[in-house]
C-alpha positions as CSV (number, residue, x, y, z in Angstrom):
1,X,15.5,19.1,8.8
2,X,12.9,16.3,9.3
3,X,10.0,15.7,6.0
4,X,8.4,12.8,7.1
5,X,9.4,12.4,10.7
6,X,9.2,14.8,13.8
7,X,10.6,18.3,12.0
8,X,13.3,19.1,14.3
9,X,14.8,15.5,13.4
10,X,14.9,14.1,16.9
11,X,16.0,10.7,17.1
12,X,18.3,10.9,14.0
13,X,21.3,8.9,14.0
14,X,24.4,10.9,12.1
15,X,27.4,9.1,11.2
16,X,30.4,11.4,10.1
17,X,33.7,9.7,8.2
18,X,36.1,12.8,7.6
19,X,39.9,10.7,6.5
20,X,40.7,8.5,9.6
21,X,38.0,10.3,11.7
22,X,34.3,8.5,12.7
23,X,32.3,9.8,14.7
24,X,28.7,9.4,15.8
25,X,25.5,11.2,16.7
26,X,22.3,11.1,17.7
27,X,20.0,14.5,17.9
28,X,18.8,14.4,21.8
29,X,15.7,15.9,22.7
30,X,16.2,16.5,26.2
31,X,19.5,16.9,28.6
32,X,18.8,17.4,32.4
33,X,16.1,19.1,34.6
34,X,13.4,21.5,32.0
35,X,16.5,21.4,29.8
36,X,16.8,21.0,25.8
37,X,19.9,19.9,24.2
38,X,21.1,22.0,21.0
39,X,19.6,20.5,17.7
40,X,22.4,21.7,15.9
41,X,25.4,19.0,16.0
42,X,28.8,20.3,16.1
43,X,31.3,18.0,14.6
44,X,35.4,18.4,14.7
45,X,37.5,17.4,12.1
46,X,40.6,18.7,13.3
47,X,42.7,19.1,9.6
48,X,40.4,17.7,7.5
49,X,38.6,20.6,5.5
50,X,35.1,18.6,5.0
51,X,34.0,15.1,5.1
52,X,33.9,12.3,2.9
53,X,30.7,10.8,3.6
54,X,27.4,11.8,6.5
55,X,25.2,9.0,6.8
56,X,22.1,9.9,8.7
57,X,19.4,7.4,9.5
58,X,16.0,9.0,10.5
59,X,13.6,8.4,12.7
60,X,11.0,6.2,10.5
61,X,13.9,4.6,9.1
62,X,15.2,5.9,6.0
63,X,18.8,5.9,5.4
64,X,20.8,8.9,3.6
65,X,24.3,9.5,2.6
66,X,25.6,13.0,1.9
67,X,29.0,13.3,-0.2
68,X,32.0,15.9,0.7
69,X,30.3,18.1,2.6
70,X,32.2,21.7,3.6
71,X,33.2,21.8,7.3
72,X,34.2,25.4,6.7
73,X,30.7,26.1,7.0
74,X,27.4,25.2,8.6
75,X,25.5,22.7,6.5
76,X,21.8,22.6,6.6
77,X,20.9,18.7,5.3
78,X,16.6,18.0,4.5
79,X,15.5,14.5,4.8
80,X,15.3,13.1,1.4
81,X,11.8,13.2,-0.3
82,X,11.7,9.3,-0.8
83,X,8.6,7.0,-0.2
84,X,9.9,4.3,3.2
85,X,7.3,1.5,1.7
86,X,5.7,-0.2,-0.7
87,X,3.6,-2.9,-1.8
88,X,5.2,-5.3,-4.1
89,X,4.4,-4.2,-7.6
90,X,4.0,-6.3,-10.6
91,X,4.8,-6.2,-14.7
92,X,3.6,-7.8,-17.3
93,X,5.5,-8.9,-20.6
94,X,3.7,-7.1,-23.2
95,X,5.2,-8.0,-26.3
96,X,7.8,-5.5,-26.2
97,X,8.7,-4.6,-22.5
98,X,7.7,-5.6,-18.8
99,X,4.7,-2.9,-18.4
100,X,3.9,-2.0,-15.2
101,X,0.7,-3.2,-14.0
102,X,0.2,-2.2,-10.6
103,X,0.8,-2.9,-6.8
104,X,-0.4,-5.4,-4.6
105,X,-1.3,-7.2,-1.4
106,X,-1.5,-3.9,0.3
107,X,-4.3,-5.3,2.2
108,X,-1.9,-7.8,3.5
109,X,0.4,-5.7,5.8
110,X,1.0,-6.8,9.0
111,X,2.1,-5.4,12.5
112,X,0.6,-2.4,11.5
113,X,-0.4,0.1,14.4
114,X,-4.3,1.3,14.3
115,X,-4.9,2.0,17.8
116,X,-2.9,1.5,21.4
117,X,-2.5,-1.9,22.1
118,X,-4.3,-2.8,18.4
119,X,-3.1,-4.1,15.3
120,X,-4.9,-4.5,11.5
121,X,-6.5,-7.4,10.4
122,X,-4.2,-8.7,6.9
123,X,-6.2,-9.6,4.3
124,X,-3.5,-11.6,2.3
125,X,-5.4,-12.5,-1.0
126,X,-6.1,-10.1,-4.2
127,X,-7.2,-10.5,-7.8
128,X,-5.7,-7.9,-9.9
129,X,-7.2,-7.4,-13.7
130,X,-4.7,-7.5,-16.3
131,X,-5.9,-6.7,-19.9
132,X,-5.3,-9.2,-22.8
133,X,-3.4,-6.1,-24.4
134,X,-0.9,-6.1,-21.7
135,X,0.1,-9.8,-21.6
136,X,1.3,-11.4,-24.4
137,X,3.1,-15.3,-25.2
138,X,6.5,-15.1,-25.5
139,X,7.9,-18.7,-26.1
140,X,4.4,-20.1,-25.4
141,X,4.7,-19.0,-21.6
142,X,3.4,-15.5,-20.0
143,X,5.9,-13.4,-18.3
144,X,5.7,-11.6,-15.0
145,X,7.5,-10.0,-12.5
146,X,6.9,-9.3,-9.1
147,X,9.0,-7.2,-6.8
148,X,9.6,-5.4,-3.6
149,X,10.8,-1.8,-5.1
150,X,11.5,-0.3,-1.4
151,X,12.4,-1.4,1.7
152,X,9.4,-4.1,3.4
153,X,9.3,-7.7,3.7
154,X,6.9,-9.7,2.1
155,X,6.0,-13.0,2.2
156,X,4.0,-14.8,-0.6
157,X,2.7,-18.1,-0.6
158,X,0.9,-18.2,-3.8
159,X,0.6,-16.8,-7.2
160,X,-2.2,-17.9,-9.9
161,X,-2.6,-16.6,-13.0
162,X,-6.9,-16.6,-14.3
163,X,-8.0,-16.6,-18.2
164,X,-11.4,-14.8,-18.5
165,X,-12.7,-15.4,-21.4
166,X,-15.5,-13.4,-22.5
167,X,-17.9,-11.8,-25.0
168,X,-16.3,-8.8,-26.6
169,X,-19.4,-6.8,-25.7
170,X,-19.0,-6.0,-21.9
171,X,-15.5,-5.8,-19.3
172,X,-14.7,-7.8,-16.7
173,X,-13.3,-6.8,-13.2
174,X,-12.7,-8.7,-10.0
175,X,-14.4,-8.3,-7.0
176,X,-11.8,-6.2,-5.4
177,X,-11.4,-3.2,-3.1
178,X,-9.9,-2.6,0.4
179,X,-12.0,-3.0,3.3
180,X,-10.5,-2.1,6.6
181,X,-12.5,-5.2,8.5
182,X,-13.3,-8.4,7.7
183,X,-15.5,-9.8,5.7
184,X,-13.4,-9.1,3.0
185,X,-14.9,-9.4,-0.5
186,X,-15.1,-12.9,-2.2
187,X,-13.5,-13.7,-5.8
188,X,-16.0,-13.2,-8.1
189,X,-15.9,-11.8,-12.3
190,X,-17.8,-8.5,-12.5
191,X,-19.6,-8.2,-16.0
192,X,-19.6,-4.6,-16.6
193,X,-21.8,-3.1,-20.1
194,X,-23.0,0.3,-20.9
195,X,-21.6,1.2,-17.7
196,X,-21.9,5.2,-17.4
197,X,-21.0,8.3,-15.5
198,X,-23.0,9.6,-13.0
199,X,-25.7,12.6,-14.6
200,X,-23.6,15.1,-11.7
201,X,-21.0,15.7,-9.4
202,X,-19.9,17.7,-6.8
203,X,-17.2,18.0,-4.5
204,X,-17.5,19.1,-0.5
205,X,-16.7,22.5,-2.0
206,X,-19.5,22.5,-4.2
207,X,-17.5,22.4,-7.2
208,X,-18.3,20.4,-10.5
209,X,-16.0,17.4,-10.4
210,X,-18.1,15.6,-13.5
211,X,-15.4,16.0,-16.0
212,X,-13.0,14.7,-13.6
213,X,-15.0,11.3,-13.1
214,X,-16.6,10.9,-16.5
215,X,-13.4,8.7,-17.2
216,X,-10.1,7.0,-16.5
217,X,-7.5,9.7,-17.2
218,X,-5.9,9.7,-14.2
219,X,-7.4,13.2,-13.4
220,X,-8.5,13.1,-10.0
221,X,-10.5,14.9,-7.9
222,X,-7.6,16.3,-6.1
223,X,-9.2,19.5,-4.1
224,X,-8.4,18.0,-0.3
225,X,-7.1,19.8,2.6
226,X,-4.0,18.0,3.9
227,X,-3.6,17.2,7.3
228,X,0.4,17.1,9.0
229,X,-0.1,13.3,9.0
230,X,0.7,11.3,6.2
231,X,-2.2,9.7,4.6
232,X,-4.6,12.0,6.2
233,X,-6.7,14.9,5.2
234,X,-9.7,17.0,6.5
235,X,-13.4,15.3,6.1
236,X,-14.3,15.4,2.5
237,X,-16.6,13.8,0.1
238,X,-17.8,13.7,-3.3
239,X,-21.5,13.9,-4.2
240,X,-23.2,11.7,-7.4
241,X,-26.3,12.3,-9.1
242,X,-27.0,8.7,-10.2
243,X,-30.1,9.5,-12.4
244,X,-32.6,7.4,-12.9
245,X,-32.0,3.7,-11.9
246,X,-33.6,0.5,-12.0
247,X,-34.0,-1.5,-8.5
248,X,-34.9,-4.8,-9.8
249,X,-31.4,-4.7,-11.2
250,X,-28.0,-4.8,-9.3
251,X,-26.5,-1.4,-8.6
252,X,-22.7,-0.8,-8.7
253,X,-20.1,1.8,-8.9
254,X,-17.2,0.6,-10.9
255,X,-14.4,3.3,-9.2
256,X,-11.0,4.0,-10.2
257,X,-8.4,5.8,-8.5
258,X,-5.6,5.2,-5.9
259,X,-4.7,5.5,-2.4
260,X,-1.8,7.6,-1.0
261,X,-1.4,5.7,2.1
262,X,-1.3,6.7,5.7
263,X,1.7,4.8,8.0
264,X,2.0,3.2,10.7
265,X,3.4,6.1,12.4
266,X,1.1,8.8,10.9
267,X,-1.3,6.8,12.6
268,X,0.2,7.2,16.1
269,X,0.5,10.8,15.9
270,X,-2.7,11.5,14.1
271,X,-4.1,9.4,17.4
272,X,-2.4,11.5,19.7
273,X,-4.0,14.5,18.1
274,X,-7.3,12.9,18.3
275,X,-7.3,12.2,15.0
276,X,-8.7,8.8,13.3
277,X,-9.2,6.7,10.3
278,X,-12.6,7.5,8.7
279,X,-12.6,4.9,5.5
280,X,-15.0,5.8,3.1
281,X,-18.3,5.6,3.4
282,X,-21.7,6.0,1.8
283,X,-24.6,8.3,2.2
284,X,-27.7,8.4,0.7
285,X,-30.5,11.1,0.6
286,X,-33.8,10.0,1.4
287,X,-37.2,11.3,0.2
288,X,-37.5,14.0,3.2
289,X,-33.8,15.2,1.9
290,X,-32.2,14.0,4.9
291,X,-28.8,11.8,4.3
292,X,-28.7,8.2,5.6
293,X,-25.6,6.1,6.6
294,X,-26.3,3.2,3.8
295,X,-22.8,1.7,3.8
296,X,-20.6,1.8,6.5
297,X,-17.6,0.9,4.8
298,X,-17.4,1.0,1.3
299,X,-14.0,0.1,0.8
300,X,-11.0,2.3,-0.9
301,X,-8.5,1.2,-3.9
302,X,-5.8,-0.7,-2.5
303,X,-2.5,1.0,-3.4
304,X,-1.8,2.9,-6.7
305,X,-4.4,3.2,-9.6
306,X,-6.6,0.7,-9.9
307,X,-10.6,-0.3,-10.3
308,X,-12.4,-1.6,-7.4
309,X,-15.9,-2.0,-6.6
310,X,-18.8,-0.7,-4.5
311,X,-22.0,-2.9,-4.8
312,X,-24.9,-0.8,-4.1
313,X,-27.3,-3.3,-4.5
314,X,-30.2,-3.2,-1.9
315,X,-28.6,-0.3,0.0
316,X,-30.5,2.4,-1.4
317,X,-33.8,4.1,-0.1
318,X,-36.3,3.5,-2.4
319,X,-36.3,6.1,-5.3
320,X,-33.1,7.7,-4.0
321,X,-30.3,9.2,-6.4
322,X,-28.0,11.4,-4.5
323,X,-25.4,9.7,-2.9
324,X,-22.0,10.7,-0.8
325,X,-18.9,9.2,-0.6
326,X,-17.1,10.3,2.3
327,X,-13.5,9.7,4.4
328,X,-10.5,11.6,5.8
329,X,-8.1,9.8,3.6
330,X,-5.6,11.0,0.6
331,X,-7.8,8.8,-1.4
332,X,-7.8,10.3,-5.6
333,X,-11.3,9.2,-7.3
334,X,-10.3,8.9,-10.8
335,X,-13.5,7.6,-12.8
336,X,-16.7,6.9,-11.4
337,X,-19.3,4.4,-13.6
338,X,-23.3,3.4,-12.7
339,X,-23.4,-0.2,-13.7
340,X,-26.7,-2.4,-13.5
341,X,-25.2,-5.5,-15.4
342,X,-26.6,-8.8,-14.8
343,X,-24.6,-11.7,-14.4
344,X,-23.3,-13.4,-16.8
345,X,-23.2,-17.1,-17.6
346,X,-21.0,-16.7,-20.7
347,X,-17.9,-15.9,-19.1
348,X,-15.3,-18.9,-19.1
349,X,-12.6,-19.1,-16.4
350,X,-9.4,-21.3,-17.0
351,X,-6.6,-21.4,-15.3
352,X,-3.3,-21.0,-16.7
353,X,-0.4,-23.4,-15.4
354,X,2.6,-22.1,-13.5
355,X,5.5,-23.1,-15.5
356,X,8.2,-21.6,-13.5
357,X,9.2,-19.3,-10.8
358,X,12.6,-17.9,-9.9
359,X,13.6,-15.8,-7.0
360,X,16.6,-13.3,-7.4
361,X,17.8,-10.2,-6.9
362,X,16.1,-7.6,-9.9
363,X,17.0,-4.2,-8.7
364,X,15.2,-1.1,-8.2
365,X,12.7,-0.2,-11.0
366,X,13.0,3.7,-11.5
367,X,10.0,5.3,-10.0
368,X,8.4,7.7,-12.5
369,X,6.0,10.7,-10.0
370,X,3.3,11.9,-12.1
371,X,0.3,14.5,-10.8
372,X,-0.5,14.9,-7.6
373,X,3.4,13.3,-7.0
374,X,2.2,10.4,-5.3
375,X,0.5,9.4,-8.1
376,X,3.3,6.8,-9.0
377,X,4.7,4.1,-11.8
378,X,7.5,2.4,-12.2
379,X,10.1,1.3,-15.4
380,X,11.1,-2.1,-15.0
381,X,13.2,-1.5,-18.1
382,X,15.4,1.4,-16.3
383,X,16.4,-0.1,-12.5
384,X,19.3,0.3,-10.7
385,X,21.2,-2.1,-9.1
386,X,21.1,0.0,-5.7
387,X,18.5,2.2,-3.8
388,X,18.5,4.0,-0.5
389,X,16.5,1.1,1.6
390,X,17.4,-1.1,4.0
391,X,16.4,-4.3,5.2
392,X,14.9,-6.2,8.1
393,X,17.6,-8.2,9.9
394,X,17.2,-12.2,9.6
395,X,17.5,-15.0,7.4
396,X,15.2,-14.7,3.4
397,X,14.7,-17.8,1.0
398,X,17.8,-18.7,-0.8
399,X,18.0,-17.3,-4.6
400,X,16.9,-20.0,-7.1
401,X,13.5,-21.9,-8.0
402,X,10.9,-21.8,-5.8
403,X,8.0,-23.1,-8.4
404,X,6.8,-25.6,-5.1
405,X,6.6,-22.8,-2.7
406,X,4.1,-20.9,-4.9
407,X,1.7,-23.3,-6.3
408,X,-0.5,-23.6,-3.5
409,X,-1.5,-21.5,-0.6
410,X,0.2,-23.7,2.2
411,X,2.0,-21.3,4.5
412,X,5.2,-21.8,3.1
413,X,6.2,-18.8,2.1
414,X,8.8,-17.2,0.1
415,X,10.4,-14.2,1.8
416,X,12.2,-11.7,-0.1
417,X,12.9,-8.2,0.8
418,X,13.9,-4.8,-1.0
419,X,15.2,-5.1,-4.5
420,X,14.0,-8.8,-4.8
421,X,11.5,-10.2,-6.6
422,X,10.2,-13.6,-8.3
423,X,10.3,-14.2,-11.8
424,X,6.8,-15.9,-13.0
425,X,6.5,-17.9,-16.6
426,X,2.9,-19.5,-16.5
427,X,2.5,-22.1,-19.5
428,X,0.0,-20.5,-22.1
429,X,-0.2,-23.4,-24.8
430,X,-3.2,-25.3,-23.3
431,X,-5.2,-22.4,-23.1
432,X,-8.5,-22.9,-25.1
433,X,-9.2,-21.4,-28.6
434,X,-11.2,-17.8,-28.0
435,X,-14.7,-18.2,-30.0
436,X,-15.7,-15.5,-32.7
437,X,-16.5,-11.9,-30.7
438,X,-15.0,-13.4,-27.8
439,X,-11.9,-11.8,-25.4
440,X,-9.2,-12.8,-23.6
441,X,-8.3,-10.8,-20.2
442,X,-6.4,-12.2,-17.0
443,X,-6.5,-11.7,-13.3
444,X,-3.3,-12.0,-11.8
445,X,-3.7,-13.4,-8.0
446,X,-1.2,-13.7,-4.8
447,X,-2.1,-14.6,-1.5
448,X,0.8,-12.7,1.0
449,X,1.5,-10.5,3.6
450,X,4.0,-8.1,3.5
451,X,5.9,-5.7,6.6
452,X,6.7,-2.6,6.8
453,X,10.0,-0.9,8.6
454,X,8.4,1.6,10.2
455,X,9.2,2.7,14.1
456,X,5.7,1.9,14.8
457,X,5.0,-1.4,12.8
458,X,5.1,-4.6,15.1
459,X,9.3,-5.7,14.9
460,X,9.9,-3.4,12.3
461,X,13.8,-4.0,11.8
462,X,13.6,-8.0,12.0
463,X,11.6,-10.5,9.5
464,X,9.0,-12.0,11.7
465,X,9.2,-15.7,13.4
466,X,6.0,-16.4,12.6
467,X,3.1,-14.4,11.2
468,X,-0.6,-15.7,11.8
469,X,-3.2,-15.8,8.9
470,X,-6.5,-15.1,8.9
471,X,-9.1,-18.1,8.9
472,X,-12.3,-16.4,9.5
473,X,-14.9,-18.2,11.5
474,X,-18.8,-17.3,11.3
475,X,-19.6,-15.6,14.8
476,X,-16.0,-14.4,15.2
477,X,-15.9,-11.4,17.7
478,X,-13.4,-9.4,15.2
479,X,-13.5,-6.3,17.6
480,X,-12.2,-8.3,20.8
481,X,-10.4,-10.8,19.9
482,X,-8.1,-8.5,17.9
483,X,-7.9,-6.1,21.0
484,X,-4.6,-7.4,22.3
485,X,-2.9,-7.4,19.2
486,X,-2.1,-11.2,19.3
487,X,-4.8,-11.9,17.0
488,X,-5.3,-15.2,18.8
489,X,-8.5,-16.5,17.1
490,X,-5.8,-16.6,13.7
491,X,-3.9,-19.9,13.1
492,X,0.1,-20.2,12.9
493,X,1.3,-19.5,9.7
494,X,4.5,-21.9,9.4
495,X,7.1,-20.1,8.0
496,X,8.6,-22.6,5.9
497,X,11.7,-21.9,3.9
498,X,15.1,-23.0,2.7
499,X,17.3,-20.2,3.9
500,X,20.3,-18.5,2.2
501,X,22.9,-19.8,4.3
502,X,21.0,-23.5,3.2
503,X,20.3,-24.1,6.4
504,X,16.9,-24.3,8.0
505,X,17.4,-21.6,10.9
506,X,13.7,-22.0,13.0
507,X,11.2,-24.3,14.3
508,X,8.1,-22.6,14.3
509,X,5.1,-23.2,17.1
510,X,5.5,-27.2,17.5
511,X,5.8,-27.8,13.5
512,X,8.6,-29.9,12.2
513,X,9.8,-29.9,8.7
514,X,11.4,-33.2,7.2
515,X,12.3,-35.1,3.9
516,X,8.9,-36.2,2.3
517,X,11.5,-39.5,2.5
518,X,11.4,-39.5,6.9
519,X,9.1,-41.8,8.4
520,X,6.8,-39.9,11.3
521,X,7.6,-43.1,13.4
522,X,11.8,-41.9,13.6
523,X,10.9,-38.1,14.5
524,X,11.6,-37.3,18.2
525,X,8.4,-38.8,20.6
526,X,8.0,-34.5,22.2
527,X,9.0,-31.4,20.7
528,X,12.2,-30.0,21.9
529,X,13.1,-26.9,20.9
530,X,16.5,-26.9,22.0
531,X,17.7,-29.7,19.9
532,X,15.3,-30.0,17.1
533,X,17.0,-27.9,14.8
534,X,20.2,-29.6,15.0
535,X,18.7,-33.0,15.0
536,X,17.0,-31.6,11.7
537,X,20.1,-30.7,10.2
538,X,21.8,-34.2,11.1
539,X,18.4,-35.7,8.9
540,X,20.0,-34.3,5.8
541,X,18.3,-30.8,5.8
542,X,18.4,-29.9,2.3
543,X,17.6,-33.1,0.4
544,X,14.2,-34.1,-1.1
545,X,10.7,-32.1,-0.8
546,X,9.9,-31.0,2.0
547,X,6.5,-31.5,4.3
548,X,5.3,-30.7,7.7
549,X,4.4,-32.8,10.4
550,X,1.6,-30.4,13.0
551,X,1.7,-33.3,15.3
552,X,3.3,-31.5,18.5
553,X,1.9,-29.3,21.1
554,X,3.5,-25.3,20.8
555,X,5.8,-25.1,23.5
């Protein structure tokens, strides 16, 4: 029985290993004219009383072993209750242990399915607030990890870790949230003081959610009616009383909570039922107590709990304090806060030098369900050493440093996959002396893009040749030039990476990697695909730095 695919588990590959026997299945849907095949599969072991291992791989791609099952008997098996994918998530050395922060780049998935013959715009690049209390020297460096706890690909081209110092008095926050079409929002320190609940709240059911967004708790406002597609429920909103509030100020919404994400697939068949994406937006009432589209899209938190932010600033009718967030999304509001803070020139921003960077296998960090279950965190200090994922086929970056890949956001990527992850040291001793009253908080940045393995997602089961990033243009038609799916107004990202097997394996779109040592004047006069690579690896592939030469035409 199907959970998260089709429920009568069409599509399902079964493998059976019984002693010497193997055998192999796949559920059929359909068998001749108007005719059905049996769901049931029927499976002879001939003296073998039960079987030693059946391996089933469903539809949207999870694998699942089940161990010495009774063939004296029919045996029902349910898809295992596991979450397919997940953004890269990332701890912080405390002091004591690597606490878990949160997730990120979720913004960054590509290939993802939003409509026939359309794919999403990535957004590769997010700031993500980590308090002072949470990151701590250890040897005069500060610690990190960041890793890929299921089963997507990701591919990050640069890490940077932020100091933000200020005043003890007020918070800072980045200007973060995810917004489902470009612009996206622009780095930027959010002063945040005397920020305060709204006076009321309601949900769509008219029910007082005020205690549940007064603050972070992670209480949520949890009353939404699920829809069969993953990610989706039925049109809700909360309502705010904002009180009183002064216009010549700026007017924000500081918002925490978390999204439990829709999928590539849950997207196709919420499609074929007619069914779209509504991503929050906001309403306003007016002074005749009708309610006005103000902001069309909002923006939602980007994975699991976290603070983004709405700026409200200008939006509002004159005199207007009832406002409604509304989507058809699982998104959980946590804590909702007015803020009118100006900003602040006594907020200093230095950036902390990477020291060193590592890739190599980590493990699986045990996943810890809290309320509502996907609600999620994760123990970097209990992980196991295997996990029920798979992998994309194709070649990753070899185990070892990759300090040059990260420092700068140069489309060289490093591409890891499930149970993988970098190990970050960034050198804390030149960091500046904090004056009297004053704090010390961090925003953690990468700039990535990471894949999912779902049926739907563009090449799901192989790491991508080439993945485009976004360069956006002023006057760029967003709508139709992303039509096709081929996103052709992006540039070539050029994949470039020492592989595993410490060969390079592609040639990517007319680019050429050599030695920083080889003259342009001895590469080949034209671009030959065919013999390129080889002639690369007769250049000495793996010795010296690497650069790029863009001078050829793509093939």
């Amino acid at each position: 029985k199907a959970l998260n695919d089709n429920k009568s588990a069409i599509g399902t590959k079964v493998e059976i290993y019984a002693g010497s026997l193997y055998q192999k299945w796949e559920v059929m849907g359909a068998s001749g004219y108007l005719g059905q095949s049996a769901l049931p599969i029927h499976v002879g072991l001939g003296s073998e009383k039960g079987t030693d291992v059946v391996r089933l791989l469903w539809p949207t791609g999870v694998p699942q072993d089940e161990i010495r099952l009774d063939g004296r008997k029919t045996q029902a098996v349910a898809e295992l209750d596991r979450r397919g994918s997940s953004c890269p998530v990332l701890f912080s050395w405390n002091g004591h242990e690597f606490e878990f922060i949160a997730d990120m780049i979720g913004p960054g998935v590509v290939g993802h399915w939003i409509a026939p013959g359309e794919r999403d715009v990535p957004d590769p690049t997010e700031y993500l607030k980590v308090s002072g209390r949470s990151l701590q020297p250890r040897d005069g460096k500060l610690s990190f990890r960041f890793l890929e706890p299921m089963e997507e690909t990701v591919y990050l081209d640069q890490v940077k870790l932020l100091a933000i110092d200020h005043p003890a008095r007020f918070n800072v926050y980045p200007n973060e949230r995810f917004a489902s079409n470009p612009p996206f929002p622009r780095f930027g320190v959010v002063p945040s003081s005397n920020a305060h609940p709204p006076m009321s709240a309601w949900d769509d059911h008219g029910n007082d959610v005020l205690p549940l967004l007064a603050k972070r708790d992670r209480k949520y406002v949890a009353d939404l009616e699920a829809l069969p597609f993953t990610g989706f429920a039925k049109l809700h909103w909360v309502e705010l009383d904002l009180g009183e509030w002064n216009p010549r100020l700026p007017l924000r919404l500081i918002i925490d909570g978390y999204t439990d994400y829709f999928t590539a697939t849950s997207m196709y068949a919420a499609d074929q039922a007619g069914i779209k994406v509504i991503a929050p937006y906001v309403e306003a009432q007016d002074a005749q107590g009708k309610w006005v589209r103000v902001v069309e899209d909002m923006g939602f938190p980007a994975g699991l709990e976290r603070t983004m932010i709405a700026d409200l600033t200008g939006k509002l009718p004159a005199g207007a304090r009832r406002i409604r967030i509304v989507n058809n999304l699982k998104i959980y509001w946590d804590a909702i806060r007015i803020d009118q803070t100006l900003e602040q020139r006594s907020v200093h921003i230095t950036e902390v030098p990477l020291a060193n960077a590592a890739l190599d296998f980590l493990g699986f960090p045990k996943e810890i369900r809290l309320t509502p279950a996907s609600d999620t965190k994760y123990s970097y200090a209990e992980r196991s050493k295997t996990g029920p994922y798979a992998r994309a086929a194709g070649n990753y970056t070899r185990y070892g440093d990759v300090k040059q890949l990260l420092r700068a956001a140069d489309d060289r990527f490093v591409i890891f996959s499930s149970g993988e992850g970098v190990k970050l040291d960034f050198n804390a001793k030149s960091l500046p002396s904090l004056p009297a009253g004053w704090v010390r908080d961090y925003f953690f940045f990468a700039d990535g893009f990471e894949k999912d393995m779902d049926f739907y997602a563009a090449h799901a089961f192989t790491r991508a040749k080439h993945i485009r990033k976004t360069r956006l243009t002023p006057g760029m038609n967003w709508n139709s030039t992303h039509a096709s799916g081929q996103e052709s107004c992006q540039r070539i990202c050029n994949i470039i990476f020492r592989s595993r097997s410490k060969q390079i394996s592609k040639i990517f779109r007319g680019t050429i990697v050599v030695p920083s040592s080889t003259s342009p004047s001895s590469i080949l006069s034209r671009h030959d695909p065919g013999r390129s690579s080889g002639w690369l690896r007769r250049a000495g592939a793996l010795h010296g730095r690497w650069r790029k030469l863009e001078t050829f035409a793509a093939p």
